[in-house]
VOTIDO-115479 format. One line per field, with one value per atom (N, C-alpha, C): atom name; residue in three letters; z, y, x. Coordinates in nm, 2 decimals, padded with zeros to 4 digits. Atoms other than C-alpha are relative to their C-alpha. Layout:
# VOTIDO-115479
atom <- c(CA,...);
res <- c(ala,...);
c3 <- c(Z,...);
c2 <- c(Y,...);
c1 <- c(X,...);
# end
This chain:
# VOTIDO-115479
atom <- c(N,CA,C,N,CA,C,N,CA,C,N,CA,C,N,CA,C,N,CA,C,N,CA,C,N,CA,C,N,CA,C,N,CA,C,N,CA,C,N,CA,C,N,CA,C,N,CA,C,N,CA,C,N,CA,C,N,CA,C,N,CA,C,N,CA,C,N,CA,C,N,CA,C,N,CA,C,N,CA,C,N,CA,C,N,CA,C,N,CA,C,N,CA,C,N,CA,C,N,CA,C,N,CA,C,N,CA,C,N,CA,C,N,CA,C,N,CA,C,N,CA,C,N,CA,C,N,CA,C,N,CA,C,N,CA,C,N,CA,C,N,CA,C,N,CA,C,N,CA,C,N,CA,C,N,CA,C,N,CA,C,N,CA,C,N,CA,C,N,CA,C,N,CA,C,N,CA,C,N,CA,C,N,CA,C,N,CA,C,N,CA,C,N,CA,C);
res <- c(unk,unk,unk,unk,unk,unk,unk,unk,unk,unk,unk,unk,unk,unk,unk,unk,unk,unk,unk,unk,unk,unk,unk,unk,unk,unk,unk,unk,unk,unk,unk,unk,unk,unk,unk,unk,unk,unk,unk,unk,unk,unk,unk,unk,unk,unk,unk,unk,unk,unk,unk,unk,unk,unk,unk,unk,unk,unk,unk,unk,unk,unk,unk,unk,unk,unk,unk,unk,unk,unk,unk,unk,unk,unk,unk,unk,unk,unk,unk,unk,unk,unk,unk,unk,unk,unk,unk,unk,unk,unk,unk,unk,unk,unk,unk,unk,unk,unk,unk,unk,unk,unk,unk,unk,unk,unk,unk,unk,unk,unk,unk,unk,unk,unk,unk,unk,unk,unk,unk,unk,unk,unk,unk,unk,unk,unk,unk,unk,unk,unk,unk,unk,unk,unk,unk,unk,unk,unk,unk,unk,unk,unk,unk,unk,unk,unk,unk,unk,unk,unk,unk,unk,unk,unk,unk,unk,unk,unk,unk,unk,unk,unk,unk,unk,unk,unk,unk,unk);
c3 <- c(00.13,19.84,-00.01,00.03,19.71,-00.03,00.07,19.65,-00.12,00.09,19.33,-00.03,00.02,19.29,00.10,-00.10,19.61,-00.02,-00.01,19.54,-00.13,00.11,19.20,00.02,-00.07,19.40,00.05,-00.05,19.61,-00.10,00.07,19.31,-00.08,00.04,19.17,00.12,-00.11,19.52,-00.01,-00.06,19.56,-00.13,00.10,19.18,-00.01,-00.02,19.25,00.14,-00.10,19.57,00.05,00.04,19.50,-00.05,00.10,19.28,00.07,-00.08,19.43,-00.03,00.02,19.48,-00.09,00.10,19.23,-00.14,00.16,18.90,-00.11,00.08,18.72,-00.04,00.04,18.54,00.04,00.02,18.59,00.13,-00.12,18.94,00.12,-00.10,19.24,00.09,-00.10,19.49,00.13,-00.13,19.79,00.13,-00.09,20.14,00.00,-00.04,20.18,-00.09,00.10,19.85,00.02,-00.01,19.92,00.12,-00.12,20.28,-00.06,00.03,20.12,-00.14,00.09,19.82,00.11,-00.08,20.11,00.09,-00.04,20.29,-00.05,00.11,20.04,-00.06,00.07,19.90,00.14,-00.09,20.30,-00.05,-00.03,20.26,-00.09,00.16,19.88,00.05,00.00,20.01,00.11,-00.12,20.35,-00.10,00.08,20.12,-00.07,00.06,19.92,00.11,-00.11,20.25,00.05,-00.08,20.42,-00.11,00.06,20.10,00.00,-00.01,20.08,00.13,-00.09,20.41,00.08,-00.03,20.41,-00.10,00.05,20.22,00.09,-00.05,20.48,00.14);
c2 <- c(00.02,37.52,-00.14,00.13,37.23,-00.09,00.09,36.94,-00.11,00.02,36.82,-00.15,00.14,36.48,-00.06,00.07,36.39,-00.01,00.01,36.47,-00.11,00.09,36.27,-00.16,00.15,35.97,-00.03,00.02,36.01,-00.02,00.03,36.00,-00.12,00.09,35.73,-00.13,00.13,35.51,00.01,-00.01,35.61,-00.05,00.07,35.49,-00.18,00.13,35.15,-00.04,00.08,35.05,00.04,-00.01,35.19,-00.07,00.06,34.95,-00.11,00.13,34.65,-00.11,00.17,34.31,-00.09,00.05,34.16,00.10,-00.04,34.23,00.05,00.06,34.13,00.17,-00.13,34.47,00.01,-00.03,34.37,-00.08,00.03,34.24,00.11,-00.13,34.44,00.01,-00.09,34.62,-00.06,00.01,34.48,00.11,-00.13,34.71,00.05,-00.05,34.63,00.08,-00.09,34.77,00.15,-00.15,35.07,00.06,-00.05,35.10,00.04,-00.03,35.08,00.09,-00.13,35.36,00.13,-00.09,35.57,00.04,-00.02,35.51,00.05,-00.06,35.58,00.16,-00.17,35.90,00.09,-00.10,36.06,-00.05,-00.01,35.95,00.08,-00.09,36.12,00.10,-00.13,36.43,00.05,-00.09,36.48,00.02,00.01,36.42,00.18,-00.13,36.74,00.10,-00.12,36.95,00.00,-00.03,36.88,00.08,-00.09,36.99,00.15,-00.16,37.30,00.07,-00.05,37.36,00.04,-00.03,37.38,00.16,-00.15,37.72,00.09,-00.12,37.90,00.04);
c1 <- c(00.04,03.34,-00.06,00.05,03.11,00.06,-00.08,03.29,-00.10,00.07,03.13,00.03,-00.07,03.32,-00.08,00.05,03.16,-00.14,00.17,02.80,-00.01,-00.01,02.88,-00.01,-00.05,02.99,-00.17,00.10,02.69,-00.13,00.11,02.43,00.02,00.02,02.58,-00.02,00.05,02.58,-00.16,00.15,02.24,-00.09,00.03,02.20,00.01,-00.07,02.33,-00.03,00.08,02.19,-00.12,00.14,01.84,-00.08,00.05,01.78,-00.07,00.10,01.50,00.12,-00.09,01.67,-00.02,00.06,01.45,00.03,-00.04,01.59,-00.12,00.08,01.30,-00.11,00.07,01.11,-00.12,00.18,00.75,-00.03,00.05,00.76,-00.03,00.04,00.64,00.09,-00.08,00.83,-00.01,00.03,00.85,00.01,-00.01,00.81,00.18,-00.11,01.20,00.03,-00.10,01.27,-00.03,00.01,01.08,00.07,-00.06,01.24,00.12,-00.13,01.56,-00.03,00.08,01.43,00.02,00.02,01.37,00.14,-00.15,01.67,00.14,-00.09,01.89,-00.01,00.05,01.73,00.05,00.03,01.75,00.19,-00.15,02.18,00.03,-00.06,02.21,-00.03,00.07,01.97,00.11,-00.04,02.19,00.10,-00.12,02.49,00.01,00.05,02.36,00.01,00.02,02.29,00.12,-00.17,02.64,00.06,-00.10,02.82,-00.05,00.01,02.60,00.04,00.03,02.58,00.21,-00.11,03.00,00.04,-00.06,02.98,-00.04,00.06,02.79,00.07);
# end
């Protein structure tokens, strides 16, 4: 069974250290921010695949 608490967990980490280091709304992205964008999204997405992939 999915465990739904966990994927919950997982979208909120991935909400909370997604975020660029620079606060500031109208500055630009630096590459790390997007490295770590990217990085983040492949830990929420496996996050998603392991729970599904425990029903099969």
């Amino acid at each position: 069974m999915v465990d739904i608490e966990k994927l919950r967990q997982a979208v909120k980490d991935y909400d909370f250290y997604s975020r660029p280091s620079n606060s500031g709304s109208s500055s630009p992205a630096t590459v790390g921010d997007i490295n770590k964008l990217i990085d983040r999204t492949v830990i929420v997405l496996n996050s998603f695949i392991n729970e599904l992939e425990k029903d099969n």
